[in-house]
MARKOLTI-453506 format. One line per 8 residues: number of its first residue (from 0); their letters; for each residue y, x, z of C-alpha. Coordinates in steps of 0.5 Angstrom, whole numbers. Last residue first. Layout:
NUM) a) Y:X:Z; ...
This chain:
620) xxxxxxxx) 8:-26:-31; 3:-23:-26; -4:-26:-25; -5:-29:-18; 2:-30:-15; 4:-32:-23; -2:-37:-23; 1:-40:-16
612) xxxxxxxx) 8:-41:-19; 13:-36:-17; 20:-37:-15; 25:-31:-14; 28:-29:-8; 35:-26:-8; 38:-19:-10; 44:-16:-9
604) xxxxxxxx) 47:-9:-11; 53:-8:-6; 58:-2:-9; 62:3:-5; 69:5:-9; 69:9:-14; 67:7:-21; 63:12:-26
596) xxxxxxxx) 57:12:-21; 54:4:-21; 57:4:-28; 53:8:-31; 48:3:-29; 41:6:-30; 35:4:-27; 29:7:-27
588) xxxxxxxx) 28:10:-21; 22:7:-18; 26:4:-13; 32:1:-17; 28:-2:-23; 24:-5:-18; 30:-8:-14; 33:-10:-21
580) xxxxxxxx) 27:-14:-23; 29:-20:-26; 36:-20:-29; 44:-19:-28; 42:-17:-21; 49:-19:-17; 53:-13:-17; 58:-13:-11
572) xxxxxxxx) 64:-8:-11; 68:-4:-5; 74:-2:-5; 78:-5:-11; 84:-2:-15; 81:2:-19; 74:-3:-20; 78:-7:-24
564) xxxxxxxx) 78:-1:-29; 70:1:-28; 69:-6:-29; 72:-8:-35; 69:0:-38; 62:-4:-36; 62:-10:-38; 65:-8:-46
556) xxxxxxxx) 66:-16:-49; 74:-13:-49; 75:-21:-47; 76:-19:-39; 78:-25:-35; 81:-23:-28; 81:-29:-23; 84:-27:-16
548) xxxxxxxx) 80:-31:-10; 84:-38:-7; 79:-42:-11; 72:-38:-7; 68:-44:-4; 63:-42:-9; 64:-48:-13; 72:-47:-14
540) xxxxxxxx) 71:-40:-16; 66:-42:-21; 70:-48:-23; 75:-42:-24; 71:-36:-27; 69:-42:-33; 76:-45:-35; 77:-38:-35
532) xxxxxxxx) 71:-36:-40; 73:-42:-44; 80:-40:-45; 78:-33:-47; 73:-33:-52; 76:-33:-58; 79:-25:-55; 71:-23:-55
524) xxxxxxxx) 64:-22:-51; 68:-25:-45; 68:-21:-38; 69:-25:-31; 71:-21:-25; 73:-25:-19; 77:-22:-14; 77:-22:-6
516) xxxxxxxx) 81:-20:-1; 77:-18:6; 80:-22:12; 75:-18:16; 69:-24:19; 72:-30:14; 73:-27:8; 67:-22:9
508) xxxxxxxx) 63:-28:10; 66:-31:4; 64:-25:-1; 57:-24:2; 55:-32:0; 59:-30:-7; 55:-24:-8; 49:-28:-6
500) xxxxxxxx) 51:-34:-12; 52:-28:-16; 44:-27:-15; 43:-34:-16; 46:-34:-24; 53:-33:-26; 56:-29:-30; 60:-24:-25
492) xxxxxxxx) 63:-19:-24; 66:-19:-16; 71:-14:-13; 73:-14:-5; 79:-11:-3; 79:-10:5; 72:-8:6; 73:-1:7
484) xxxxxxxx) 66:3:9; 66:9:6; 62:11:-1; 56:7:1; 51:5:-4; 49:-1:0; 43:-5:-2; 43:-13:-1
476) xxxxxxxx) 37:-17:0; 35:-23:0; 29:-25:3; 21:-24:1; 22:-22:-5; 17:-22:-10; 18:-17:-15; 20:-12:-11
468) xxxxxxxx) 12:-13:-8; 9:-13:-14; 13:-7:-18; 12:-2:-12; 4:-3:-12; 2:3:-9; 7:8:-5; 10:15:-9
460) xxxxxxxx) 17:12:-11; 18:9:-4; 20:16:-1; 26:17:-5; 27:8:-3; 28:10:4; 33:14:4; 34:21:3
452) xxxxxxxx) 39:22:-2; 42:14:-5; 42:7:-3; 42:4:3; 40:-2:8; 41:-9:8; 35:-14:9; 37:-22:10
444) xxxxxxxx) 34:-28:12; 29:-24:17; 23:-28:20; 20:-23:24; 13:-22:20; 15:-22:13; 21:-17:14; 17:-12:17
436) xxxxxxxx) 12:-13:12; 18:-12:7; 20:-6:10; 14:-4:11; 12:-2:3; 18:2:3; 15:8:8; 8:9:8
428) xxxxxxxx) 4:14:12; 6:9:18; 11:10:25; 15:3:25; 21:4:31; 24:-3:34; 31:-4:34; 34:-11:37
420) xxxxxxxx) 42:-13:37; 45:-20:38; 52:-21:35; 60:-22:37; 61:-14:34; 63:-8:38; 55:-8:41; 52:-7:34
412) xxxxxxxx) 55:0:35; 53:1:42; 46:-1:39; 46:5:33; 48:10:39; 41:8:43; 37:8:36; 37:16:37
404) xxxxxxxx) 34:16:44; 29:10:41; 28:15:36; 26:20:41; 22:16:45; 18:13:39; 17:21:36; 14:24:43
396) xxxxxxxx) 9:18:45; 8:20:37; 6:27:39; 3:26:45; -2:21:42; -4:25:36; -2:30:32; -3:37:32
388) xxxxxxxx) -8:38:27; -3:36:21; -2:30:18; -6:28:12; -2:22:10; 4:25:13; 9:21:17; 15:16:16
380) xxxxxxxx) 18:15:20; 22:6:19; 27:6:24; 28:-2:24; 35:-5:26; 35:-12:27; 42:-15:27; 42:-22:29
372) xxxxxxxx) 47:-28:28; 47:-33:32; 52:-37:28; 53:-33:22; 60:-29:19; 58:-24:26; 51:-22:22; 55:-20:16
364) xxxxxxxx) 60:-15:20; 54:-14:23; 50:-12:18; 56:-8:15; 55:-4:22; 48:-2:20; 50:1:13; 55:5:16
356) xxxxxxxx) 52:8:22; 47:11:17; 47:18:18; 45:18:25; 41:13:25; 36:17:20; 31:13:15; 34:6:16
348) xxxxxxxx) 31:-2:15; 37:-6:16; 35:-13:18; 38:-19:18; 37:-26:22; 39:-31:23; 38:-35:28; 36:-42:29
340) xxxxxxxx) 29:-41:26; 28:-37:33; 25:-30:33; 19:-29:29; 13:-26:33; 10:-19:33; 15:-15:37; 17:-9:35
332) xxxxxxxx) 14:-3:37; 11:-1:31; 6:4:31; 0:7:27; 2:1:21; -3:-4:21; -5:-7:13; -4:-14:9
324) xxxxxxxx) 2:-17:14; 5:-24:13; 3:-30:9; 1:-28:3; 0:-21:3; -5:-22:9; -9:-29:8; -15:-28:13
316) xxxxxxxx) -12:-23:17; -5:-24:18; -8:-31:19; -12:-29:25; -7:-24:27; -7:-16:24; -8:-11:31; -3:-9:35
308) xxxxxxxx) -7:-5:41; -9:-1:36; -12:7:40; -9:12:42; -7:16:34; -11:11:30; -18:15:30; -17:17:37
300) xxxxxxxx) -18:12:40; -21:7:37; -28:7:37; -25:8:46; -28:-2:46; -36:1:44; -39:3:39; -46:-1:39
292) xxxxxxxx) -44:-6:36; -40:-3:29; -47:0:27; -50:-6:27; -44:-9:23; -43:-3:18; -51:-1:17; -56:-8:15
284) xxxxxxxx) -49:-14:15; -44:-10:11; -48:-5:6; -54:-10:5; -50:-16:4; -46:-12:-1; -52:-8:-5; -56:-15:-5
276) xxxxxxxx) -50:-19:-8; -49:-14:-14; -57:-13:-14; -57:-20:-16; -51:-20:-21; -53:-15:-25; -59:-17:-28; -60:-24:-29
268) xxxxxxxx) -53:-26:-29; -50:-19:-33; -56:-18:-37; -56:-26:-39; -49:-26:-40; -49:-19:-44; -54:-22:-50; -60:-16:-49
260) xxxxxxxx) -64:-11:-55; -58:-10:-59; -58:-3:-57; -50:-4:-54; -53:-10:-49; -59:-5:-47; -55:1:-45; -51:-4:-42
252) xxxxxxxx) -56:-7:-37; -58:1:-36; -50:2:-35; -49:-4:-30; -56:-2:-26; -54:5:-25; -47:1:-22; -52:-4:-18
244) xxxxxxxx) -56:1:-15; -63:-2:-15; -70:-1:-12; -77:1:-13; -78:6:-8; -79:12:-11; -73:10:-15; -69:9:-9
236) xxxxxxxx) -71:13:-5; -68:20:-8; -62:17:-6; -62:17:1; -66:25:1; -61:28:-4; -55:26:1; -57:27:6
228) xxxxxxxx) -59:34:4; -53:35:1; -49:32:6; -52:38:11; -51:43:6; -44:41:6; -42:42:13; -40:37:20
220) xxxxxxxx) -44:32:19; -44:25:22; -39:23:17; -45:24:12; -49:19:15; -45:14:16; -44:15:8; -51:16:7
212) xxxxxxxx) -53:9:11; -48:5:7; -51:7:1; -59:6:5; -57:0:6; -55:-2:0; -61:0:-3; -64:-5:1
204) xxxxxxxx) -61:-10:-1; -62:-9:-8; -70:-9:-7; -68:-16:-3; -63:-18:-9; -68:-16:-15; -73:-19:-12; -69:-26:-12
196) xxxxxxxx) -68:-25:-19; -76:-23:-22; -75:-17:-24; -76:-17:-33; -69:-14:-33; -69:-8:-29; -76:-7:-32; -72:-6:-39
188) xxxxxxxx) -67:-2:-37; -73:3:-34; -77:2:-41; -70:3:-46; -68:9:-42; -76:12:-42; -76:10:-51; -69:14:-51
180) xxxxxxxx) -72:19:-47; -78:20:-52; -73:20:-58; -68:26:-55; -62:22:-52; -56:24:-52; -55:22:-60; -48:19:-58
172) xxxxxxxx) -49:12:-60; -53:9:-54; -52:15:-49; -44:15:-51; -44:8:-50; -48:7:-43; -43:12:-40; -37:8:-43
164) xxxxxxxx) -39:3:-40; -41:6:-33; -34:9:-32; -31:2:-33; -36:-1:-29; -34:4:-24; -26:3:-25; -28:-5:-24
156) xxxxxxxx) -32:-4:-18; -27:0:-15; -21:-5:-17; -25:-11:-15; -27:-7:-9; -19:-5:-5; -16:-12:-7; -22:-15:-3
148) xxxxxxxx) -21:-11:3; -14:-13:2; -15:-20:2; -18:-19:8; -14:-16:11; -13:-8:15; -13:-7:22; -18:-12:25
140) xxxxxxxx) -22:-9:27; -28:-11:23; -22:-10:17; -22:-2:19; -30:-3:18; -30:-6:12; -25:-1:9; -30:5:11
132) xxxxxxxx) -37:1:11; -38:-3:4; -35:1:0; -40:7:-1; -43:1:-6; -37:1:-9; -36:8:-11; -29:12:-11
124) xxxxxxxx) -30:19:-11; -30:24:-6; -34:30:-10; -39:31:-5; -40:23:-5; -39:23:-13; -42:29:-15; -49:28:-10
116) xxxxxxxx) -49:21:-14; -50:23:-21; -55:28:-18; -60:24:-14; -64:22:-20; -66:30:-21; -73:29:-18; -74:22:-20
108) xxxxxxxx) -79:23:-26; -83:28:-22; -85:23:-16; -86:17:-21; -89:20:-26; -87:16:-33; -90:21:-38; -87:27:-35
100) xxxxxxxx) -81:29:-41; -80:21:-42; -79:20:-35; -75:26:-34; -71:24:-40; -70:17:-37; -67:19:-30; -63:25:-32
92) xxxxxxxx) -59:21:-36; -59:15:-32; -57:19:-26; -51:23:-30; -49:16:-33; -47:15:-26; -42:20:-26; -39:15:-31
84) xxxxxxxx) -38:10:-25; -35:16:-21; -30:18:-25; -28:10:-26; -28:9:-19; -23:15:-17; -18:13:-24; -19:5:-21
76) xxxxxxxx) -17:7:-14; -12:12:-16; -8:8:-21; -8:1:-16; -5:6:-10; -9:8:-4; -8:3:2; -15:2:4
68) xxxxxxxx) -17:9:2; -12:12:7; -14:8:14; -21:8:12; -21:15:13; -19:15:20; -23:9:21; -30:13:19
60) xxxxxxxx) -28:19:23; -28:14:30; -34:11:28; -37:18:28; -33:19:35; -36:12:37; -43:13:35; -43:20:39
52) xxxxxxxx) -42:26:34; -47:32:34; -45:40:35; -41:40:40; -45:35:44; -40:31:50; -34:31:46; -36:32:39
44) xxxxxxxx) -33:36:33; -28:34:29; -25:28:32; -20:23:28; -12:25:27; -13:25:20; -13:33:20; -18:33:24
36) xxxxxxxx) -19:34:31; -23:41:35; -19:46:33; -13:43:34; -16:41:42; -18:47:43; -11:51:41; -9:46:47
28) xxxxxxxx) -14:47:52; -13:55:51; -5:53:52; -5:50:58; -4:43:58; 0:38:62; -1:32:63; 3:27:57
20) xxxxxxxx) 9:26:58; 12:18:56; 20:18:55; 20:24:52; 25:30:52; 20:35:55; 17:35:49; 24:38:45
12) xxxxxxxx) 27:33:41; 26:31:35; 29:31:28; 27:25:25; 28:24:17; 22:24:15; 16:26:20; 14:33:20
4) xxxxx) 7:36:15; 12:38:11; 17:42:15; 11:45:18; 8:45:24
């Protein structure tokens, strides 16, 4: 295996190490079943046949795949949606000349219809009715939500329409078209419209099954010739058949629309909508749940590295995103349940436990301030998303047992301070984006984790909607930038404002748990200022329970060189964010506090939940 295609930061053991042994295997039994398993982890040929696939195997291949589009990027899906919408352009194009050329043959004028569509599939792009089987499969297992299957059509259905519009702009004003083409484009948008809606829903329901036959089918091939020809012979049906697709039909619409011929309300209710309803229904109901029930309960095994026994629950699965988790990681050893409301709980989401003692003993420190406290350690591996051939069961068998090994240390640790102790080891494609799910299903108070080289947050940069979930909080969080764990003298700038209110919250429990001295910062924009700011640093010190802390009044109007000469005499700082998005600014990088790195001691950047409306939820701010 490559250095790339290892786990980040788990140096594992030898085989022989693991807790859970797998027969064992002779080497030419071992070099077969390389060969023989994709990338993704799903069979590459047959188990029975060599050369053809059984229903759980194709199904299997299906699920693999699903698992990495249902949580591609918003930038990826829509970019990937657009190409294929403006591919279609292609089959409209050859579609309406060759019509015009053969005086509307109906076997010679379909001849090349088929082409848009060859570029997308053999291409790999994104095109939504292809989407009614993989991520409606992963959702039928229970693996990925609702919602999020939702999130994934919108996106692509809009990238296509994007495509097909500008397709449709560049056949209206671009002077494509020869005249005898233009009068066929204008004929074939024109039956669209004139088909009566509920015949265009069942014609569309149909195309719909033949869509999603093609994408069944074309993971049942084991070579390209063989897609081609699928391929070809599926969408060829369509205009021979008299049926709608509705991407072609959203560029035949415009094409009408931008010739003046159409209103697009009308085009988009009376033409679009009922072969987009058609396509759905016959992608889902007519192929993906048909072909789901005659698999069998091993449709999983290898898709998902030996199978999900952790599925989405039912309100997970009906409302993930908003109530808990959106997507299945491959493992998660944790419990599923939230632990008691009594407790509180913090967790410290690592990398590597053995580098990172210091983060997790400062969540005990905090967890001992509290009554019950707890301290969940999660060790989040984050894997390859096209890992190697080599993974499966056994290799994540051997993963878990030696995180577990590797997690034994960080309990001994929890163990010197009066508070409960769980780990639990997360093995997903994604790193960042779990822990916030793993936070939303245990129930977590507090997240604690570190800041700096090989964290978490470096691997965080490349994963989908970053803005969105550091945005909206789960808990509150602290982000350990550590530069040795001494909390004896404590500095706390602030200027008011809930996030000073968590620092405050960390300062007293440190008080309380380790006798640390506190001292309160205040900077004042100029010398008239000064009475005011202490009248102010004091009664904010009275009301956060921290009268007995130092008071320093700086009326330089200078933030960061006031902080940096307090910050001498301190070992340990906490910034509250001074504004919304501090996290997000952080984890993508963008965030830029020359104060963080000109001072010297270990700094504590704290973060608490904002509240947002429904609208906000929904559309931003």
């Amino acid at each position: 295996m490559s250095d790339s295609e290892r786990p980040r930061h788990l140096d594992a053991g030898p085989p022989e190490e693991s807790a859970v042994e797998a027969p064992e295997q002779s080497e030419e039994d071992s070099v077969r079943e390389a060969v023989e398993r994709s990338r993704h982890g799903a069979p590459a040929v047959g188990s029975v046949v060599r050369d053809r696939f059984s229903s759980d195997e194709v199904f299997q291949r299906i699920v693999a795949a699903a698992d990495e589009e249902i949580t591609s990027g918003n930038r990826e899906l829509f970019f990937s949606g657009l190409a294929a919408g403006f591919a279609i352009t292609i089959t409209f194009l050859l579609y309406a000349s060759l019509y015009g050329a053969t005086d509307g043959h109906p076997i010679l004028s379909s001849l090349l219809y088929p082409l848009g569509f060859i570029y997308i599939i053999i291409g790999g792009y994104q095109l939504y009715t292809e989407n009614t089987l993989p991520p409606v499969a992963l959702t039928i297992e229970r693996l990925a939500s609702l919602p999020a299957l939702l999130r994934h059509w919108v996106i692509v259905l809009a990238g296509n329409f994007a495509g097909g519009a500008l397709g449709a702009a560049a056949l209206t004003w671009g002077g494509v078209f020869d005249e005898p083409a233009e009068e066929a484009a204008m004929t074939i948008a024109t039956h669209g419209i004139e088909t009566a809606w509920w015949d265009l829903f069942f014609k569309a329901a149909f195309a719909g099954l033949i869509v999603a036959g093609v994408v069944w089918v074309t993971f049942a091939s084991r070579d390209t010739i063989s897609r081609l020809v699928v391929v070809y012979l599926a969408f060829l049906a369509i205009p021979l058949g008299n049926l709608f697709h509705v991407v072609v039909s959203f560029t035949e619409m415009l094409y009408l629309v931008f010739a003046g011929q159409l209103g697009l309300f009308v085009g988009a209710t009376e033409f679009v909508l009922p072969v987009l309803l058609g396509n759905t229904l016959g992608g889902i109901l007519l192929v993906t749940v048909v072909n789901y029930y005659q698999t069998s309960e091993k449709r999983l095994e290898s898709a998902r590295f030996a199978g999900s026994e952790r599925r989405l629950s039912a309100r997970e699965w009906l409302f993930g995103g908003f109530v808990g988790r959106s997507y299945v990681p491959l493992i998660d050893t944790g419990e599923r349940t939230a632990a008691d409301d009594e407790s509180y709980r913090i967790m410290v989401p690592i990398a590597n436990p053995r580098t990172e003692s210091s983060t997790v003993e400062l969540a005990a420190m905090l967890a001992e301030g509290h009554e019950s406290g707890t301290v969940h350690v999660a060790h989040i591996v984050q894997v390859p998303e096209r890992p190697s051939a080599n993974y499966g069961s056994r290799q994540h068998r051997r993963i878990v047992s030696e995180s577990d090994n590797q997690l034994r240390d960080v309990r001994d640790l929890v163990a010197e301070y009066d508070v409960d102790c769980e780990t639990s080891t997360v093995v997903s494609h994604r790193s960042f984006e779990e822990i916030f799910t793993t936070a939303e299903r245990s129930g977590t108070d507090l997240v604690v984790m570190g800041w700096g080289a090989n964290q978490l947050w470096d691997a965080a940069r490349a994963e989908r909607p970053l803005s969105e979930l550091t945005s909206e909080l789960p808990c509150d969080f602290l982000v350990f930038k550590d530069r040795g764990l001494d909390t004896s003298r404590i500095l706390l700038p602030t200027a008011g404002g809930p996030d000073s209110d968590l620092s405050a919250e960390v300062a007293r429990t440190l008080r309380r748990t380790v006798g640390a001295e506190v001292t309160l910062l205040y900077v004042a924009d100029e010398s008239s200022e000064h009475d005011r700011a202490e009248q102010f640093l004091g009664e904010w010190a009275a009301d956060h329970d921290l009268a007995d802390a130092n008071l320093i009044v700086d009326d330089s109007g200078d933030v960061e060189a006031a902080i940096c000469r307090a910050a001498s005499d301190h070992t340990m700082m906490l910034i509250g964010a001074t504004e919304r998005g501090l996290l997000s600014r952080l984890v993508t990088g963008s965030l830029h506090m020359d104060v963080i790195d000109d001072v010297g001691c270990s700094v504590l950047l704290a973060e608490r939940p904002s509240e947002r409306s429904l609208y906000q939820r929904l559309f931003g701010r």
